[in-house]
C-alpha positions in Angstrom: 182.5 108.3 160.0 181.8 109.5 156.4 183.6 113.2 155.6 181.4 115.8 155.6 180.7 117.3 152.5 177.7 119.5 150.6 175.7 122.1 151.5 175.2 122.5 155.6 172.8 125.3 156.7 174.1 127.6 159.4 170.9 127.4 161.5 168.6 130.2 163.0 167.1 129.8 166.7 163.6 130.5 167.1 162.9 132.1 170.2 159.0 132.8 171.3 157.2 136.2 170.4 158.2 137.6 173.2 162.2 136.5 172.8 162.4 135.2 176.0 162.4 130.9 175.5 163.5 129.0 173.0 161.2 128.1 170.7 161.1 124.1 170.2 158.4 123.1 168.5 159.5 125.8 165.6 163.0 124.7 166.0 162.1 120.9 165.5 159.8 121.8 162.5 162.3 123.8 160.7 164.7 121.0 161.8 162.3 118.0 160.0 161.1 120.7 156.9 165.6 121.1 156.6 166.3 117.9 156.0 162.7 116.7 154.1 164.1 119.1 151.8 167.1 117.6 151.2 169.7 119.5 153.3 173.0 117.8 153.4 174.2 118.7 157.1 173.6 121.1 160.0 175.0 123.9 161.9 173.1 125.0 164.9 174.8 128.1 167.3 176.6 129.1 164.8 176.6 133.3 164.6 173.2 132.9 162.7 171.9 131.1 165.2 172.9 134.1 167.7 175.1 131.9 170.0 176.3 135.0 171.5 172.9 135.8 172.8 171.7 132.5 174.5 172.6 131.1 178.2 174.5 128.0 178.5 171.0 126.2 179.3 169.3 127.3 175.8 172.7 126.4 174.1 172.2 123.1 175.8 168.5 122.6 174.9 169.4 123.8 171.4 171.6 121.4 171.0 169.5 118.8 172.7 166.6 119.3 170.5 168.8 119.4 167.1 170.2 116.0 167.5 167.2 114.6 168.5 165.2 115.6 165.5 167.9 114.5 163.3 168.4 111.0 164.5 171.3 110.5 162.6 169.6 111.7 159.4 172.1 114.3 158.7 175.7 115.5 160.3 175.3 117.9 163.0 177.8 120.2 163.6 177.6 122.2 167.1 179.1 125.8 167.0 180.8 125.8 170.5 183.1 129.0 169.9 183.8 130.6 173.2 186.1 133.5 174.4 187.7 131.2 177.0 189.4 128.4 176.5 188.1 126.4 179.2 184.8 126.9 178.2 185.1 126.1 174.6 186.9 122.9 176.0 183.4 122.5 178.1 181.6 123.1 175.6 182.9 121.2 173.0 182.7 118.1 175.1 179.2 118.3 175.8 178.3 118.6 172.0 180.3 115.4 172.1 178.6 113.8 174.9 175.4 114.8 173.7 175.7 112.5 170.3 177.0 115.7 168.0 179.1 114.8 164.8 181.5 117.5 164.8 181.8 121.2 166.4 182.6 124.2 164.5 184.7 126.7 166.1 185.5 130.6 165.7 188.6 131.5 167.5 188.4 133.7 170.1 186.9 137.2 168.9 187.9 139.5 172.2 191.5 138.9 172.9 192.8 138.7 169.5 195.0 135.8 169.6 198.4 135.4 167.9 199.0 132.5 166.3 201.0 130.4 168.9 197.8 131.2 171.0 195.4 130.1 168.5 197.3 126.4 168.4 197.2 126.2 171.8 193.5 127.1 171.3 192.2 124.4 169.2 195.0 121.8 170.5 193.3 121.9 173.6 190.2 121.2 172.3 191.2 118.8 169.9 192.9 116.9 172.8 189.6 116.9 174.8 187.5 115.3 172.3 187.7 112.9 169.3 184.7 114.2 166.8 186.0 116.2 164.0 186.7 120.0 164.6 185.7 122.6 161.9 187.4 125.8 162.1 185.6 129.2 161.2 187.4 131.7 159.5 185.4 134.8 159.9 187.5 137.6 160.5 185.0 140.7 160.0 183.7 139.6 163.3 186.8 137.6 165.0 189.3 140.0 164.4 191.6 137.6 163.8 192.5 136.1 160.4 192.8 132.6 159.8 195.6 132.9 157.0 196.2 129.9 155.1 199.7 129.5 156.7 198.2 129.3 159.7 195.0 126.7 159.1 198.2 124.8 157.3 199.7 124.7 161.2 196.2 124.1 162.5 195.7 121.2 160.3 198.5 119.3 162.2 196.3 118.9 164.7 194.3 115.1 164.4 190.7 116.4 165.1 191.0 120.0 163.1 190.1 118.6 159.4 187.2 120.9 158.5 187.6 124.8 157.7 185.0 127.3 157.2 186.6 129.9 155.3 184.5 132.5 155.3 186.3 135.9 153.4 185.9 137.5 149.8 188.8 135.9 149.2 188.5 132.8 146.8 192.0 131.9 146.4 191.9 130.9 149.7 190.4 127.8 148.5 193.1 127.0 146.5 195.9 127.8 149.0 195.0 125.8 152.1 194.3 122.8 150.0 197.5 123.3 148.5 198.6 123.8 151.9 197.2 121.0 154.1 196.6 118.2 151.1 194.0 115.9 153.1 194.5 117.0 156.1 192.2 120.0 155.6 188.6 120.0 154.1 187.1 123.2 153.2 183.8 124.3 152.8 182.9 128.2 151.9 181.2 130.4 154.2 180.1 133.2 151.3 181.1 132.5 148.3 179.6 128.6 147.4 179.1 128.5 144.0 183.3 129.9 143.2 184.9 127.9 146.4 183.6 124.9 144.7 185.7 124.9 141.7 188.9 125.4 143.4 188.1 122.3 145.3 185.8 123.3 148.3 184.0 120.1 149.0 181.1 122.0 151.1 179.2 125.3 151.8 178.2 126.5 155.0 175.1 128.5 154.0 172.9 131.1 155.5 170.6 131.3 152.4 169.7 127.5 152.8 167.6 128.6 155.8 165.1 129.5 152.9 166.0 127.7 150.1 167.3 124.6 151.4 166.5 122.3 148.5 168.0 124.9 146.2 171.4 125.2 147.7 171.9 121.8 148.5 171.2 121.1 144.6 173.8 123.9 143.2 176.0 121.7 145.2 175.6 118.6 144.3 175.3 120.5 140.4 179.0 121.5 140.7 180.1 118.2 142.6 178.3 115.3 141.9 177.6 116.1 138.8 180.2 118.8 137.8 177.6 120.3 135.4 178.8 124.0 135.5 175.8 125.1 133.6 173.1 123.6 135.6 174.7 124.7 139.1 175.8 128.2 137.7 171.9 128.4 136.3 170.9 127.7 140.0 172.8 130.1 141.7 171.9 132.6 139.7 168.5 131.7 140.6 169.4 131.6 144.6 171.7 134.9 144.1 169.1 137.6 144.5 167.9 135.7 148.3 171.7 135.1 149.2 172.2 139.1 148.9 169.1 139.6 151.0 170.2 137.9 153.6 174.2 138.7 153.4 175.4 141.8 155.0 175.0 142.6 158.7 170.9 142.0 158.3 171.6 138.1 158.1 169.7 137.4 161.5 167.0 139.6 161.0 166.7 138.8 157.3 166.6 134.9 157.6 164.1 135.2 160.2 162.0 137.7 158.4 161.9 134.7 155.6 161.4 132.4 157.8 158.2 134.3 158.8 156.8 134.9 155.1 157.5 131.2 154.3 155.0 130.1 157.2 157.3 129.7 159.9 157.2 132.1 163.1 160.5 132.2 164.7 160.9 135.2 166.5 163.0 138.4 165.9 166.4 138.8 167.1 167.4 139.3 170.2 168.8 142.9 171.3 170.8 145.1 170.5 169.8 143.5 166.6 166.5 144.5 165.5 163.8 143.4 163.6 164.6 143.6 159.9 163.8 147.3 158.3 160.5 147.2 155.9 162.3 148.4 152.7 164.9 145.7 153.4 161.6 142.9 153.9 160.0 144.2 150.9 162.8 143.6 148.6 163.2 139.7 150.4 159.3 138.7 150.4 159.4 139.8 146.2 162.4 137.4 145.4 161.1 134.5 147.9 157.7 135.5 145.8 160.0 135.0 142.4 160.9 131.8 143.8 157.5 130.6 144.9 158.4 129.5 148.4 156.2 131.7 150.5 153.7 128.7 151.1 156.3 126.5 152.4 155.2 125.9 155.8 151.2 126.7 155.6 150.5 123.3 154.6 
């Protein structure tokens, strides 16, 4: 298998108007229009995809229709975090069985696992199944920290190879590669465009729900082409969409796009809400800027 590497969008979930089905004609279309426009990977149930908020049978059909409507096009990446480690063990498995290229997991955001707990963790998933594991480091809503020390001590497990780091911090970059050497492949969670030069070889991106063509090219920019002008010209470009849908609106806000752009997907499911009209006002003018609101009426 090839290593994963570029820009991999963190996928939404459409869900019906009235938020109670899976939506997956809009999920296969946004699926198709992703990789038409030149996405590198994907990331369904991931926490944009609100995971959290979906029964094991729409994670299943989720995941179903995904691979599907890649056929192998693109790498597909299955979030299958879980509380329990049994059921991220499940769950993990069944991504597997159902013809996923690798999982990404969060570690367990409840009981706030040391780090002997955390090996055993992801040891026991990585003993259950032999697709590639990418760790997420998210620890704003974790609660735990994935320091590099520790991913270093993950890494020595044969199936965790992947890490999405996924903190303001940038140096993180540098210090698990330092770290883990190849044992550990690390694509950015927030910060793309600065994780690149300190040797991330990816970027897990909510912003490329809107712009997929756009991220996708700032990465190959900095790494394919290592033309820091052209990819820092792009993100500037990208910047004021990647603020509108950071923050804790990142559901809501990627959907709202999603919406403007052509695409009805649904809003979020409770307790999130709807994104605010000030907040949807500022988004539809910089998609305007970009001229992307016509993507999907066509």
């Amino acid at each position: 298998m090839a290593a994963f590497r570029g820009t991999y969008t963190v996928l939404i979930t459409p869900f019906t108007q009235d938020g109670l089905a899976i939506d997956v004609p809009a999920l296969e279309k946004l699926v198709d229009w992703q990789i038409e426009q030149g996405i590198h990977g994907l990331i369904p149930l991931g926490s944009t995809g609100e995971f959290l908020s979906m029964t094991r049978e729409e994670r299943q059909l989720v995941t179903e229709t995904v691979i599907r409507t890649a056929r192998g096009r693109v790498p597909v990446l299955m979030g299958t975090g879980a509380e329990w480690t049994p059921e991220c063990v499940e769950l993990s498995k069944e991504a597997e069985a159902m013809g996923a290229d690798g999982v990404m997991i969060i570690p367990p955001f409840y009981s706030c696992p040391n780090e002997d707990e955390l090996f055993a963790h992801y040891r026991a998933v990585g003993e259950a199944i032999s697709i590639p594991i990418m760790i997420y480091n998210n620890p704003a809503t974790a609660n735990v920290d994935l320091l590099p020390k520790t991913v270093a001590r993950l890494s020595e497990i044969d199936t965790v190879s992947y890490i999405k780091e996924s903190t303001l911090e940038v140096t993180r970059v540098r210090d698990i590669i330092e770290l883990c050497g190849d044992r550990m492949n690390v694509f950015a969670g927030i910060l793309g465009y600065e994780s690149f030069w300190l040797g991330a070889c990816g970027w897990v991106a909510v912003a490329s729900n809107l712009l997929p063509a756009q991220c996708a090219q700032m990465f190959e920019a900095a790494c394919d082409r290592l033309d820091r002008n052209e990819a820092l010209a792009l993100y500037h470009k990208i910047l004021p969409v990647v603020r509108a849908v950071g923050g804790p609106h990142y559901v809501a806000a990627s959907k709202a796009g999603l919406a403007m752009m052509g695409l009805e997907v649904g809003i979020p499911r409770a307790p999130r809400l709807p994104l605010a009209s000030n907040l949807e006002q500022v988004l539809r003018h910089e998609l305007e800027k970009l001229n992307v609101l016509n993507s999907f009426k066509h």
